[in-house]
LUMPA-260391 format. One record per residue (C-alpha): residue in three letters; x, y, z. Coordinates in Angstrom, 2 decimals. Layout:
<atoms>
atom rest = ALA c1 = X c2 = Y c3 = Z .
...
</atoms>
This chain:
<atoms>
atom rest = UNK c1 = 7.25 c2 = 4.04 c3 = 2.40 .
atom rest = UNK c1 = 9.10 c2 = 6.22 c3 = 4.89 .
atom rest = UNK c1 = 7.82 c2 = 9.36 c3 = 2.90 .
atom rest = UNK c1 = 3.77 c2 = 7.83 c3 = 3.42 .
atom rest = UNK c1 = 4.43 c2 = 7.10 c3 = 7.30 .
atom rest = UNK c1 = 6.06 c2 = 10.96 c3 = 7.67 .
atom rest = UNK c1 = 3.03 c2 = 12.32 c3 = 5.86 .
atom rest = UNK c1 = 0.64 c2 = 10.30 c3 = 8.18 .
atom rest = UNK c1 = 2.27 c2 = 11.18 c3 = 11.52 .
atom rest = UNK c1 = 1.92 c2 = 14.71 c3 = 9.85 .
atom rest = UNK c1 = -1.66 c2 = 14.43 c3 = 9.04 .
atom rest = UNK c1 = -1.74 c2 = 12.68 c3 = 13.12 .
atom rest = UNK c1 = -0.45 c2 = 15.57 c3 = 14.07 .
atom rest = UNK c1 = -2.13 c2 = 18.51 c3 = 12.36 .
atom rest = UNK c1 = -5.62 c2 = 16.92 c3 = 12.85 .
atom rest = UNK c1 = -5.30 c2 = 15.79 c3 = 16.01 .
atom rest = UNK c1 = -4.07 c2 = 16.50 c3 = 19.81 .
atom rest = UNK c1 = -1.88 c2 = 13.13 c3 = 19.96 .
atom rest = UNK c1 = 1.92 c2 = 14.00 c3 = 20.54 .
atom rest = UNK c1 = 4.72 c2 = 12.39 c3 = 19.33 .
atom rest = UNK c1 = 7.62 c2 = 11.16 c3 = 20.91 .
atom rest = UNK c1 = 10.26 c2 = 13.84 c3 = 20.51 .
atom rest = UNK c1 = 12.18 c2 = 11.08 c3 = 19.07 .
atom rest = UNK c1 = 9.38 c2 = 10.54 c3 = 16.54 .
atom rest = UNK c1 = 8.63 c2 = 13.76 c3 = 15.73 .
atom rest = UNK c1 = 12.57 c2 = 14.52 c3 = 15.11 .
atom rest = UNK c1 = 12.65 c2 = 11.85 c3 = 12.52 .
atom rest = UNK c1 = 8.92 c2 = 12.91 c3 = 10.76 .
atom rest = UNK c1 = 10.80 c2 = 16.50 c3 = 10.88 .
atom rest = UNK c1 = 8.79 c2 = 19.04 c3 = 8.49 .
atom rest = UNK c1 = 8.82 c2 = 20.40 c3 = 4.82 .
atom rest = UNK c1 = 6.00 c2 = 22.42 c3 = 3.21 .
atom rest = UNK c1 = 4.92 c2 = 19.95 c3 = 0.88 .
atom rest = UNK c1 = 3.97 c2 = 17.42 c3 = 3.95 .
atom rest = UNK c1 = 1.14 c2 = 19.35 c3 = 5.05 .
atom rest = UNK c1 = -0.25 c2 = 18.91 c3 = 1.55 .
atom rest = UNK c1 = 0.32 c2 = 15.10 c3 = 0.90 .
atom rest = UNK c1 = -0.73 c2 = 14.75 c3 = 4.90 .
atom rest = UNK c1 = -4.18 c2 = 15.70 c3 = 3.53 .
atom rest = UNK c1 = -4.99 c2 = 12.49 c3 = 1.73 .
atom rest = UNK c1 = -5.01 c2 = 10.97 c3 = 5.34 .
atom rest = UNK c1 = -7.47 c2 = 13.16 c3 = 6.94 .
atom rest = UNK c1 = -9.91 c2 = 10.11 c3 = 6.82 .
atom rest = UNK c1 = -7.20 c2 = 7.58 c3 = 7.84 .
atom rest = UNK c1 = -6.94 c2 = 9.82 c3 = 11.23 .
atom rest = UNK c1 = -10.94 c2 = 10.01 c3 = 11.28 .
atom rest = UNK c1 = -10.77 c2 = 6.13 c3 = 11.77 .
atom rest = UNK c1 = -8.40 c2 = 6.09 c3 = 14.27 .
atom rest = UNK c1 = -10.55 c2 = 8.95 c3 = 16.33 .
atom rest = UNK c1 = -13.79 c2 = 6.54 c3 = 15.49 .
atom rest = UNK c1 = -11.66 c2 = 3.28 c3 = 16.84 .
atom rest = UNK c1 = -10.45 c2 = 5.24 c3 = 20.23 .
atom rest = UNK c1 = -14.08 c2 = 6.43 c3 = 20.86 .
atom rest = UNK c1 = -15.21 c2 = 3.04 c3 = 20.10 .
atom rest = UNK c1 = -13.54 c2 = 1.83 c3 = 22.84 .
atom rest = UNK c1 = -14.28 c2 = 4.83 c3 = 25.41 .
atom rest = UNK c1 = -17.75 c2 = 4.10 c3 = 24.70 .
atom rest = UNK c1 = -17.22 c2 = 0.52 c3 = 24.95 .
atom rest = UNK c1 = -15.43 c2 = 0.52 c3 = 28.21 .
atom rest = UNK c1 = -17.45 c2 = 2.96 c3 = 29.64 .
atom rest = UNK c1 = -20.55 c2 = 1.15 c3 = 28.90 .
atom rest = UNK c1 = -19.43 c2 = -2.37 c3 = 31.15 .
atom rest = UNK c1 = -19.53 c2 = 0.49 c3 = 34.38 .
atom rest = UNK c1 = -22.24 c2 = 2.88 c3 = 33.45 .
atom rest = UNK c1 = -25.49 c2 = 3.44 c3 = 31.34 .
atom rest = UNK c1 = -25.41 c2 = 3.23 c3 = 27.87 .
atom rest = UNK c1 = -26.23 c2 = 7.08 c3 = 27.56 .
atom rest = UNK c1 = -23.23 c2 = 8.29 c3 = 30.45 .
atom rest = UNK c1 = -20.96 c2 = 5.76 c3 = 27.96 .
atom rest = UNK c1 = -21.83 c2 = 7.57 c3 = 24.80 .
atom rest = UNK c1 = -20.95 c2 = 10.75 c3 = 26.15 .
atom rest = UNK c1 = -17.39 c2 = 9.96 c3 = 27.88 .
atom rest = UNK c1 = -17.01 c2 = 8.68 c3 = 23.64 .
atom rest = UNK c1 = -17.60 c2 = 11.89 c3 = 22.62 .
atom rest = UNK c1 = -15.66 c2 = 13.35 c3 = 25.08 .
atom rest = UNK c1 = -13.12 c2 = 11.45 c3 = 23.96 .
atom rest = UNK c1 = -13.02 c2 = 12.53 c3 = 20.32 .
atom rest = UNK c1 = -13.04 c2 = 16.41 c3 = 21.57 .
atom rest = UNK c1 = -10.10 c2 = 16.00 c3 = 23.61 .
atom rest = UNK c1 = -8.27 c2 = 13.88 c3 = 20.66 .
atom rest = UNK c1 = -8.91 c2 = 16.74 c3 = 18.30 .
atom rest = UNK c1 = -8.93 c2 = 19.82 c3 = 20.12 .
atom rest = UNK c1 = -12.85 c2 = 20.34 c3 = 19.01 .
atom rest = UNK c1 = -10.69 c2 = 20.84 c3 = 15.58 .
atom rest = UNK c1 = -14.17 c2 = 20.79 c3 = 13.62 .
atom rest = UNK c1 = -16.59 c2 = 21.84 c3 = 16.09 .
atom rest = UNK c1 = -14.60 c2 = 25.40 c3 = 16.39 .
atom rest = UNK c1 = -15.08 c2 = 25.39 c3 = 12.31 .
atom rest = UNK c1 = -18.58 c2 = 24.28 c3 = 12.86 .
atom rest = UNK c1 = -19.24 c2 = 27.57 c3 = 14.96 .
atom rest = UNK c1 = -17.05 c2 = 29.65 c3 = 13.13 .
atom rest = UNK c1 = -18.94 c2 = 29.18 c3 = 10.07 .
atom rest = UNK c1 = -22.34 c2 = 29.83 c3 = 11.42 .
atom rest = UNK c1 = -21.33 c2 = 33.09 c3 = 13.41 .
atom rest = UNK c1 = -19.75 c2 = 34.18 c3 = 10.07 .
atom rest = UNK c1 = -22.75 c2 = 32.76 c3 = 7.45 .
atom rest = UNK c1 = -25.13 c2 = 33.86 c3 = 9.83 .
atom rest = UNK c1 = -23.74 c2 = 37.30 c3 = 11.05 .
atom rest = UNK c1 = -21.73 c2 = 38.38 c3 = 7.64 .
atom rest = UNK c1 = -23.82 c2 = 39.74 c3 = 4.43 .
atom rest = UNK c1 = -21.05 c2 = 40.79 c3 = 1.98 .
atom rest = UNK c1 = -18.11 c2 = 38.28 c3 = 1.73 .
atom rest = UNK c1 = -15.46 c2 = 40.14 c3 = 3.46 .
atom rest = UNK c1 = -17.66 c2 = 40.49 c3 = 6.23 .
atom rest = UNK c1 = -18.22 c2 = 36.52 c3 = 6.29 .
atom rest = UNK c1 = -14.81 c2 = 35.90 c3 = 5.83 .
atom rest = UNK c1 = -13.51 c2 = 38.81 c3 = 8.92 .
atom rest = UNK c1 = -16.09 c2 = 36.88 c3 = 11.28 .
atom rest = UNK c1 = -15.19 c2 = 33.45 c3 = 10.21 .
atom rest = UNK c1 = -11.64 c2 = 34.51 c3 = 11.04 .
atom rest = UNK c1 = -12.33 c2 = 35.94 c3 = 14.76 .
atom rest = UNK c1 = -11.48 c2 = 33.32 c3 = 17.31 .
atom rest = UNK c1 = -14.14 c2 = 34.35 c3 = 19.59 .
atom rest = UNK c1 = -17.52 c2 = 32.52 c3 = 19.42 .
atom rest = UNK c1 = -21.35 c2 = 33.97 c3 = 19.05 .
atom rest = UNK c1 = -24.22 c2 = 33.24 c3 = 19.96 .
atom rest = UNK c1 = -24.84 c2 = 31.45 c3 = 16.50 .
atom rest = UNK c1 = -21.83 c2 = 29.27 c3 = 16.70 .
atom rest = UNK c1 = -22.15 c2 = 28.75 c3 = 20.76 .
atom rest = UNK c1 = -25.69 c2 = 27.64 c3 = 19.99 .
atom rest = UNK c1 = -24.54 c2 = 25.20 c3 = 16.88 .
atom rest = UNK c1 = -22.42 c2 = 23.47 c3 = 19.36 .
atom rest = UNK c1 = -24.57 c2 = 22.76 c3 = 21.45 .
atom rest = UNK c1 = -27.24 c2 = 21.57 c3 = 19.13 .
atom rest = UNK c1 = -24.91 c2 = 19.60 c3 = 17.23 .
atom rest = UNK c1 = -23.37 c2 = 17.40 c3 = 20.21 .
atom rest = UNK c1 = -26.85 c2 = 16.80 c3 = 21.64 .
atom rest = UNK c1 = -27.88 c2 = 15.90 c3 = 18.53 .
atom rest = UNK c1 = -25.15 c2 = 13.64 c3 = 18.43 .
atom rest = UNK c1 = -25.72 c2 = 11.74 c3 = 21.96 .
atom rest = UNK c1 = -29.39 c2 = 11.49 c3 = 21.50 .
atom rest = UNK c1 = -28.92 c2 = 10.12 c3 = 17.97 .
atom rest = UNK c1 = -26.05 c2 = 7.35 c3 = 19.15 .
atom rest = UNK c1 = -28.31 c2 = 6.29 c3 = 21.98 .
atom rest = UNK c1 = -31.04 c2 = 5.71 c3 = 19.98 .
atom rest = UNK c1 = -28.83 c2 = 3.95 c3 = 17.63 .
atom rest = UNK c1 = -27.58 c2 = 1.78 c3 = 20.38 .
atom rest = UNK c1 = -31.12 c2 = 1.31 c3 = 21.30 .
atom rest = UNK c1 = -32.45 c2 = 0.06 c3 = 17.74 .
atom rest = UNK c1 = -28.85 c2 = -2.23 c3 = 16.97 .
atom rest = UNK c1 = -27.12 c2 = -2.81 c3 = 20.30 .
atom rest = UNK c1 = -23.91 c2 = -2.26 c3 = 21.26 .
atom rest = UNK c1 = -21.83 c2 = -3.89 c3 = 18.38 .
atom rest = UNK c1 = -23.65 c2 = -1.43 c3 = 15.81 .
atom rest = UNK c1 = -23.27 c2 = 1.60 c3 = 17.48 .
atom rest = UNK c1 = -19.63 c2 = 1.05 c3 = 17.66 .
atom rest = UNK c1 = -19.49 c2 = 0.44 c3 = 14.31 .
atom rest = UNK c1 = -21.43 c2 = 3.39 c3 = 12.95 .
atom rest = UNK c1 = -19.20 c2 = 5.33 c3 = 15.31 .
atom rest = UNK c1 = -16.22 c2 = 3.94 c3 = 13.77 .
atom rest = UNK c1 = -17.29 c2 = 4.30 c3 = 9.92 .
atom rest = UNK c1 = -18.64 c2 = 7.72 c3 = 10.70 .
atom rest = UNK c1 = -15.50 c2 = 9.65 c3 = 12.20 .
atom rest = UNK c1 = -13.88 c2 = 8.26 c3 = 8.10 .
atom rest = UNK c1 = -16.33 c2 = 9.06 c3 = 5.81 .
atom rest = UNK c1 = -17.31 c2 = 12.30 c3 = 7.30 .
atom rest = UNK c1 = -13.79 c2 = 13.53 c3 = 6.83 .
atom rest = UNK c1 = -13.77 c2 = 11.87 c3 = 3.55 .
atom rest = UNK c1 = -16.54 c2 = 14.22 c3 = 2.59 .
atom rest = UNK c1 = -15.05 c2 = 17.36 c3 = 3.88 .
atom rest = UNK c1 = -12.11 c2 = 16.33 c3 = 2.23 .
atom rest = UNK c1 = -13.00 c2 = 16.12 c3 = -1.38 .
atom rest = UNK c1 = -13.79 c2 = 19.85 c3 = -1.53 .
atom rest = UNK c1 = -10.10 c2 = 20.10 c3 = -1.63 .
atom rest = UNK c1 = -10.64 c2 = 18.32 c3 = -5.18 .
atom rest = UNK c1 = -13.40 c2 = 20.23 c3 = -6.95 .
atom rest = UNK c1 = -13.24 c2 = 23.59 c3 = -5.01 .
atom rest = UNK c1 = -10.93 c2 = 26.83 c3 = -4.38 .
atom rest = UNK c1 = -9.67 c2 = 27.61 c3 = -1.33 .
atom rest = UNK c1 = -10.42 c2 = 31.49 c3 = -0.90 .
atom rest = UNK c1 = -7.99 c2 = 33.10 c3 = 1.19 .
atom rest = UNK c1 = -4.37 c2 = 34.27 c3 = 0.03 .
atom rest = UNK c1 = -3.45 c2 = 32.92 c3 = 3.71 .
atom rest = UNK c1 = -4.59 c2 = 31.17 c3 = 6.59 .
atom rest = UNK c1 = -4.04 c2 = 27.81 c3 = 8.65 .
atom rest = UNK c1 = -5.33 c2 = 25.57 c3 = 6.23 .
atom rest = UNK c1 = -3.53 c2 = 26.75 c3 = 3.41 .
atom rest = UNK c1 = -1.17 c2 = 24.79 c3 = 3.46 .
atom rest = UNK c1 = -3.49 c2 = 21.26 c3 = 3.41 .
atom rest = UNK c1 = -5.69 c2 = 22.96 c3 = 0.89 .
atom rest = UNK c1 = -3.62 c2 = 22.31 c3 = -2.09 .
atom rest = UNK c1 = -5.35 c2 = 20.09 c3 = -5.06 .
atom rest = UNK c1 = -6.43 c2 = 16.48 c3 = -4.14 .
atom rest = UNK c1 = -5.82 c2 = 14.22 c3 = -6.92 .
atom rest = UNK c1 = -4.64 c2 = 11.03 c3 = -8.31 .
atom rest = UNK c1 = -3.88 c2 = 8.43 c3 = -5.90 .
atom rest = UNK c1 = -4.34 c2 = 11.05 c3 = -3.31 .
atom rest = UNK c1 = -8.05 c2 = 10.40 c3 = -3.41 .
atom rest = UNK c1 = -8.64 c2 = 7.58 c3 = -4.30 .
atom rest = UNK c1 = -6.77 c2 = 6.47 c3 = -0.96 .
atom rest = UNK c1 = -9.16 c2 = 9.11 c3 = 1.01 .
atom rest = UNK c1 = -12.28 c2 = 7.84 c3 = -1.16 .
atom rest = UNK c1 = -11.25 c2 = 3.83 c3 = 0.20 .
atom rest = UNK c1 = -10.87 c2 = 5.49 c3 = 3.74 .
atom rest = UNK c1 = -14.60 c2 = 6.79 c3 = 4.17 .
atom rest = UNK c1 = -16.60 c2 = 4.73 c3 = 1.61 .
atom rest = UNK c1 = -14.67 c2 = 1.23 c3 = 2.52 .
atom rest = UNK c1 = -15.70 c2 = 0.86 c3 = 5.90 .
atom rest = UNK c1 = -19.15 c2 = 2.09 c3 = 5.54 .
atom rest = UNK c1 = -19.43 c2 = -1.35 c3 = 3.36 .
atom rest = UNK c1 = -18.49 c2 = -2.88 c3 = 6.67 .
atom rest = UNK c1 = -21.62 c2 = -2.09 c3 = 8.13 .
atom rest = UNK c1 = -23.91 c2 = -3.36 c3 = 5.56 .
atom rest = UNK c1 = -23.85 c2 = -2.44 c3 = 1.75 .
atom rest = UNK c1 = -27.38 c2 = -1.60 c3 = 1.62 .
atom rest = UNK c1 = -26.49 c2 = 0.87 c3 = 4.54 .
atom rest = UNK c1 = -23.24 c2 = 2.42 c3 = 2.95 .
atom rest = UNK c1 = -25.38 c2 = 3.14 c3 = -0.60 .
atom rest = UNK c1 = -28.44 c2 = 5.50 c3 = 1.75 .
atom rest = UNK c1 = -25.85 c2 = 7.52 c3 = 4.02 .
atom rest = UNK c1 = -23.49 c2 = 7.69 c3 = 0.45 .
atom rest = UNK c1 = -26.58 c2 = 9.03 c3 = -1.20 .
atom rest = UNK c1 = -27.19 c2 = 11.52 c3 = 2.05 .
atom rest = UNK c1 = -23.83 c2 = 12.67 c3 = 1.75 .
atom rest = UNK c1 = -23.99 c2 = 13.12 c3 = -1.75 .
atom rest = UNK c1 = -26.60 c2 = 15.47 c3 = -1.28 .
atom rest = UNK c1 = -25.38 c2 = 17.41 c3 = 1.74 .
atom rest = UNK c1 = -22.14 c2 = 18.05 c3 = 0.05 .
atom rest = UNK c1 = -24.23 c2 = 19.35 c3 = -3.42 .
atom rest = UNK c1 = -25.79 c2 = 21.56 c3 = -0.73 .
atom rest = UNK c1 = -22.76 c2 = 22.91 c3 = 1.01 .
atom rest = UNK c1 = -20.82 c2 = 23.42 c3 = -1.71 .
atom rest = UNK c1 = -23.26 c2 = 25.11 c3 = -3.72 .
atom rest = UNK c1 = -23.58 c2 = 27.46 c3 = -0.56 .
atom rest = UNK c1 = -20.19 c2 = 27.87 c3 = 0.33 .
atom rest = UNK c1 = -19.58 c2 = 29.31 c3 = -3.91 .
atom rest = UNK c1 = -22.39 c2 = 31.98 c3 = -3.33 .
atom rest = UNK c1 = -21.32 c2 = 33.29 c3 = -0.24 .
atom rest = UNK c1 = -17.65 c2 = 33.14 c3 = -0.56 .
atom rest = UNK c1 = -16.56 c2 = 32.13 c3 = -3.59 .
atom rest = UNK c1 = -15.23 c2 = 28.66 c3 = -2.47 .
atom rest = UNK c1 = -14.09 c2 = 26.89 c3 = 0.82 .
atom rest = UNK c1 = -11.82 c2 = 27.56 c3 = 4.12 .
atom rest = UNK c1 = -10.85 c2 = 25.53 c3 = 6.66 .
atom rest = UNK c1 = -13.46 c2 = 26.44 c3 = 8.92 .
atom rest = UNK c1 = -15.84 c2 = 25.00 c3 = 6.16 .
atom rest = UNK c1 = -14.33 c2 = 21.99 c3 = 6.11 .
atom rest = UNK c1 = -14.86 c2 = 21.61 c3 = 9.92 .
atom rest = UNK c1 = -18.41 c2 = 22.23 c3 = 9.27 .
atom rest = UNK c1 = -18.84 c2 = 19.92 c3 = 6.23 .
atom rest = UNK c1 = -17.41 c2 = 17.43 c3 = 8.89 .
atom rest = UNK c1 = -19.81 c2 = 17.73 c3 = 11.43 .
atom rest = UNK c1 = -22.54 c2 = 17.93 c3 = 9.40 .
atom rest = UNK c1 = -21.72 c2 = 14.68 c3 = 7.12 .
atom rest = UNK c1 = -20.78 c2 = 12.74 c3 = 10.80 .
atom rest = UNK c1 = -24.34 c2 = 13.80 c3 = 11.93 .
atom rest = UNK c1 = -25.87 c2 = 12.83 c3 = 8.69 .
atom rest = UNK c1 = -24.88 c2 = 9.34 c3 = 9.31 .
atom rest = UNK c1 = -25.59 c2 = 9.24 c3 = 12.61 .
atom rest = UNK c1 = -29.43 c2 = 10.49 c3 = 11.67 .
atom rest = UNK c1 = -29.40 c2 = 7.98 c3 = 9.13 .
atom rest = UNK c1 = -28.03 c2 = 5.32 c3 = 11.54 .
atom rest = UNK c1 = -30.99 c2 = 6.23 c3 = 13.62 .
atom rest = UNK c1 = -33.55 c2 = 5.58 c3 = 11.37 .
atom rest = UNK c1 = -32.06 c2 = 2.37 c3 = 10.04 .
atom rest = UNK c1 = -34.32 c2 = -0.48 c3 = 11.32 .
atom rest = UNK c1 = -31.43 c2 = -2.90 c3 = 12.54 .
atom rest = UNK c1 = -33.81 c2 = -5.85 c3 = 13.24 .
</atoms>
């Protein structure tokens, strides 16, 4: 049990901009293999982002309109994570978009500075995301779009996450390596429970469509990432994230709620 709770605070820590207590983070300490079991929780932490911009939105919506509240909740989640997937979101489409042969892909993908492809994906992507949480607070109320939020920040992550279990992770090095180490076993079925669970929550008939749109997506992506690359980096994971969080969103949208 004290092994599980270091390897969450690990995953808390890697995935997100939360510190610990020095305290804390003396006792978690650090070995090589916790980066790799930390992985299985990269949905766990996707909750916990979902709950805090739950609340943001929440809170923000007893003061403002329900549009001003939405975005102060996705504010929220960018400062949590450092824009963790939205940098691998842009990083991806400068490099997909600006690379032909797959050094070039992977040399752009690897530049920290952003295009104009992957300046342009973010902003399409987070005003894709307000205007498709207002209009699901519009079609379910309040109580729905909280949950979607919620069940959304999980099973996106649960999606980007199970490339680590039929992929290969291309480069000999990198920030990810470490994480990107075989998912398995228990491993994930714990980060299966994590995204699929809660979408039950919402309604069954609901989980089964945005299962069956993430289904797809992920046939789609990881078909694409293979030809191009060869496999997956952590920059792709960040943009199977974003895309499978705005995949529910879009089909949260055009769920009729009433």
């Amino acid at each position: 049990m004290a092994d599980e709770l270091r390897f969450f605070l690990t995953a808390l820590g890697y995935f997100t901009r939360v510190p610990l207590p020095q305290r804390l983070a003396g006792w978690v300490g650090f070995a090589p293999h916790y980066l790799n079991a930390a992985a299985r929780y990269f949905p766990l932490v996707g909750l916990l982002v979902g709950l805090i911009a739950a609340l943001v939105t929440w809170g923000a919506w007893q003061l403002w309109t329900p549009s001003v509240a939405i975005v102060l909740g996705m504010a929220a989640t960018l400062l949590l994570t450092g824009a963790f997937h939205e940098d691998g979101l842009a990083d991806c489409v400068d490099a997909f978009g600006g690379g032909y042969r797959t050094e070039d892909v992977l040399r752009i993908m690897h530049d920290s500075r952003v295009g104009a492809f992957g300046a342009i994906a973010i902003v399409v992507a987070l005003l894709l995301k307000w205007q498709l949480l207002v209009a699901v607070g519009e079609g379910g109320g309040i109580v729905t779009l909280l949950a979607v939020l919620i069940v959304a920040h999980g099973a996106s992550r649960t999606m980007a996450i199970t490339f680590l279990a039929t992929h290969e992770y291309v480069r000999p090095e990198g920030k990810a390596k470490p994480v990107a180490q075989r998912l398995a076993g228990k491993g994930l079925v714990f980060a299966l429970a994590c995204g699929i669970l809660p979408l039950l929550w919402v309604s069954p008939l609901f989980a089964g469509v945005a299962l069956i749109a993430l289904a797809v997506l992920r046939t789609v992506l990881g078909a694409y990432f293979v030809r191009r690359i060869g496999g997956y980096t952590g920059d792709c994971l960040g943009m199977a994230q974003q895309l499978a969080e705005l995949t529910i969103y879009l089909v949260a949208a055009a769920w009729k709620w009433y």
